[in-house]
C-alpha positions in Angstrom: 8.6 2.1 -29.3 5.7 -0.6 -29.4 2.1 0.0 -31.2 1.2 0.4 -28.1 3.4 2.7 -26.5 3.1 5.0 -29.2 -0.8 4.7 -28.9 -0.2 5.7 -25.1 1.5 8.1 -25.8 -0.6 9.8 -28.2 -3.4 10.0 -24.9 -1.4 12.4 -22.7 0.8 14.4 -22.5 4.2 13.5 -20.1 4.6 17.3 -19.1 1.4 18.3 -18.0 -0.4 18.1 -14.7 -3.7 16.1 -15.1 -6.5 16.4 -11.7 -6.0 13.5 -10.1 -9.4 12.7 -11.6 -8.6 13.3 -14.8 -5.4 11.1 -14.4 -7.7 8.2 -13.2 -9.2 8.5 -16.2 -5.8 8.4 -18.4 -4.2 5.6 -16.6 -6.8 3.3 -17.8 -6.7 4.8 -21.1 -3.2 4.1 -21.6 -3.1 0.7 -20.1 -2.5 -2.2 -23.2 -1.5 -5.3 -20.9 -3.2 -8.3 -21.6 -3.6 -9.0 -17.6 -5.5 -6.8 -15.2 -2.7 -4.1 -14.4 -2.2 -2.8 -11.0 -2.3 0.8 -10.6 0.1 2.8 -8.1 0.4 5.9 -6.8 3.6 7.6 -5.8 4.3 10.6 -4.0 7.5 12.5 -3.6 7.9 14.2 -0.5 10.2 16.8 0.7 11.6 14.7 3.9 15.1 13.3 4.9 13.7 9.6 6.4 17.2 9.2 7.9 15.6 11.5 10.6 13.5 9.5 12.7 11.0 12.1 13.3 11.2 12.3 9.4 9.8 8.8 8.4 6.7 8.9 7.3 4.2 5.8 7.7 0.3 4.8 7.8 -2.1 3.1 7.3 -4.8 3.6 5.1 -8.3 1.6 4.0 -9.0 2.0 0.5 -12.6 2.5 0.0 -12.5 0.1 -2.8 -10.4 -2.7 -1.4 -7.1 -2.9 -3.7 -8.1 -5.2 -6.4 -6.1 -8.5 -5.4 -6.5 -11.6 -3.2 -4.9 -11.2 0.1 -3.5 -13.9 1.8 -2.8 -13.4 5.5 -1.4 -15.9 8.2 -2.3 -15.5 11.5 0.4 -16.7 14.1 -1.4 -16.8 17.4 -1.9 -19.1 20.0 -4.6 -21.8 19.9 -7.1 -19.6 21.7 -7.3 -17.3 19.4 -7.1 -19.7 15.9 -11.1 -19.9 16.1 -11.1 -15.9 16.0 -8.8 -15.7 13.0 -10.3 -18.5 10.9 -13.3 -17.4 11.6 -12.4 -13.5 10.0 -10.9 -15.7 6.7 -7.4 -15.9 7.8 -5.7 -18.0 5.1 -2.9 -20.1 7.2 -3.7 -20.0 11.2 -1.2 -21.6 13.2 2.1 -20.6 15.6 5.5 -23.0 15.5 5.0 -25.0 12.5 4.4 -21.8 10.2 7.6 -20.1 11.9 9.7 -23.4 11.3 8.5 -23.0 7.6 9.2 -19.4 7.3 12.8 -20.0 8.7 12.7 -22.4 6.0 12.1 -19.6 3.3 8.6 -19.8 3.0 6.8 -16.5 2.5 4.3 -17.3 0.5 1.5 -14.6 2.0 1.2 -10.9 1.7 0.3 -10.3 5.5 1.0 -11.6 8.5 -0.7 -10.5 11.9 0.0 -11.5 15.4 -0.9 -11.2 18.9 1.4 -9.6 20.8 2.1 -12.7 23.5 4.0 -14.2 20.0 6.0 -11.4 19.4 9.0 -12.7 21.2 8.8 -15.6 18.6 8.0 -13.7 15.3 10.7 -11.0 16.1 13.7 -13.9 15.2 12.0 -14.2 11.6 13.1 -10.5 11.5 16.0 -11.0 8.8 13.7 -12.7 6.2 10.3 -10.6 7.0 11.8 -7.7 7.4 12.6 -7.1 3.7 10.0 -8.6 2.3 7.5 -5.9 4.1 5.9 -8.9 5.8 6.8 -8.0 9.4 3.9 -7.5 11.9 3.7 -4.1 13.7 1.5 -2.7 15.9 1.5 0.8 14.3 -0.1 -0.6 10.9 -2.7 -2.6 13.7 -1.5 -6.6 12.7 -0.2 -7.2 16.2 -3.2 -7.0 18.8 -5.3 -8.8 20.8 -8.1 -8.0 18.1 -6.5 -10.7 15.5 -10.0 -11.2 14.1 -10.5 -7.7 13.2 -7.3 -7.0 12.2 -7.5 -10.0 9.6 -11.3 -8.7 8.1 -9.6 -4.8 7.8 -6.5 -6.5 5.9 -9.0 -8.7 4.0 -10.9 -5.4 3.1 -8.6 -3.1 1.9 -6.5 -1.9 4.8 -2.8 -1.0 3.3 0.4 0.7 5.2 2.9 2.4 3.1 6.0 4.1 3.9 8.2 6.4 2.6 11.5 4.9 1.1 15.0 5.9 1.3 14.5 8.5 -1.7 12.0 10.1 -0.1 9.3 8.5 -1.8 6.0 6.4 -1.3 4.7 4.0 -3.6 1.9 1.9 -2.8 -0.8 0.2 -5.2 -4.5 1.5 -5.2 -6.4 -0.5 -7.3 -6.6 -2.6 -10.7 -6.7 -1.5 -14.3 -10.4 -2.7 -14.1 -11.6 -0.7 -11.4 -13.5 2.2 -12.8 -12.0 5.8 -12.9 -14.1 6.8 -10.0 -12.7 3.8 -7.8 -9.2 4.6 -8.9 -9.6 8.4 -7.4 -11.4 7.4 -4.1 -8.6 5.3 -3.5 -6.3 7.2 -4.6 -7.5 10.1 -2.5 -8.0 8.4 0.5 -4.3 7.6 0.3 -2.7 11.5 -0.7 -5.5 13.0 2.6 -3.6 10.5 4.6 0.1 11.2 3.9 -0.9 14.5 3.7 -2.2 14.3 7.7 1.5 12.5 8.1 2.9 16.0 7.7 6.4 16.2 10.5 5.9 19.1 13.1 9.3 20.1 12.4 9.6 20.2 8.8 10.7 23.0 6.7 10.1 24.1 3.6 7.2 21.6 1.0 6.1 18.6 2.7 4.5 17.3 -0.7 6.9 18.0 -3.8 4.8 15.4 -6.6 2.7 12.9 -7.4 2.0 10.9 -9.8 0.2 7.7 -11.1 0.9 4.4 -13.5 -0.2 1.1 -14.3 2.1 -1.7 -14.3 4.6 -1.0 -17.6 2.7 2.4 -18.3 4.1 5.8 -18.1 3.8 8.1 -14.9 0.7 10.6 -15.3 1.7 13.2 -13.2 -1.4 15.1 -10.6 -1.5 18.7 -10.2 -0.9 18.4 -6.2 -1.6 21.6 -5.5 -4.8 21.5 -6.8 -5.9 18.2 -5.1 -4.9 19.3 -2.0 -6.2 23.1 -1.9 -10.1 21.1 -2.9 -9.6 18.8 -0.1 -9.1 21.1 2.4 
């Protein structure tokens, strides 16, 4: 164990079930890296995603943005490059950007498209796909409004989705962000799984949550708590 493991570790306790207020407070506590950390929440939830009416994904803006530079490309079709460079689209273009993504360039953490390109973006499929960079019109980055979608990606707008385990992970914020900025965020993401909830499911929807920083433990949040105040 590092000095500053064990100096984590002496600031919590792995068993109990911190407010999710009280673990915005710890994660930064416990934090030691020498860059600015990103902080994620995860939440375990009681679904089988192999059941289409099962999979559970949104979109969510996080009140505080998430910390990190966003770089988006905009593949649209010259009437609408104005539009999107104009919102602070990074890369704004159509066939040379799809030549250079077939090409294994992915260098951006968004892309968002009208839907006249669709037809063209949809054979990138194999190499966006699993990198989480494909555009879909259910997270809102393929629409007419390309402007708008490119300022609410700019400004915070994340999707997550539940994995094949049953579980979401998505960032919320940096080390530096205060504790308060860390638990708007972080609330703003647990009320919106939690409106997710299937029709058909059985039994409990949300098992557990918990947070961490890059290399720090997992604090783990009284869920029943947090959800019982926000109702």
């Amino acid at each position: 164990m590092t000095k500053n493991q064990k100096a984590a570790a002496e600031k919590f306790d792995s068993h109990k079930l911190y407010t999710l207020a009280e673990a915005c407070a710890v994660v930064k506590d416990i934090t030691f890296t020498k860059f600015d950390s990103t902080v994620e929440i995860s939440a375990n939830l009681g679904v089988d995603p192999r059941k289409a009416n099962q999979m559970i994904r949104g979109v969510v803006t996080l009140p505080h943005g998430t910390g990190k530079v966003v770089r988006v490309l905009a593949l649209c079709t010259p009437d609408k490059e104005a539009e999107a460079k104009a919102a602070g689209a990074d890369y704004v273009g159509l066939d040379d950007y799809i030549e250079k993504i077939k090409g294994g360039w992915t260098d951006i953490d968004v892309i968002v498209c009208t839907p006249s390109v669709m037809a063209k973006v949809g054979v990138l499929g194999k190499i966006l796909g699993p990198r989480g960079l494909m555009p879909n019109p259910k997270t809102g980055t393929v629409t007419m409004e390309i402007g708008n979608a490119v300022k609410d990606v700019k400004g915070g707008k994340i999707d997550f989705k539940v994995d094949k385990t049953g579980i979401i992970h998505t960032g919320i914020g940096k080390a530096s962000f205060s504790a308060e900025q860390l638990y708007e965020n972080a609330a703003a993401v647990l009320n919106e799984i939690a409106k997710l909830k299937p029709q058909a499911l059985k039994g409990t929807y949300m098992k557990s949550a918990a947070l961490c920083s890059t290399m720090s433990a997992g604090i783990k949040i009284d869920l029943k708590a947090f959800l019982n105040s926000a109702e």
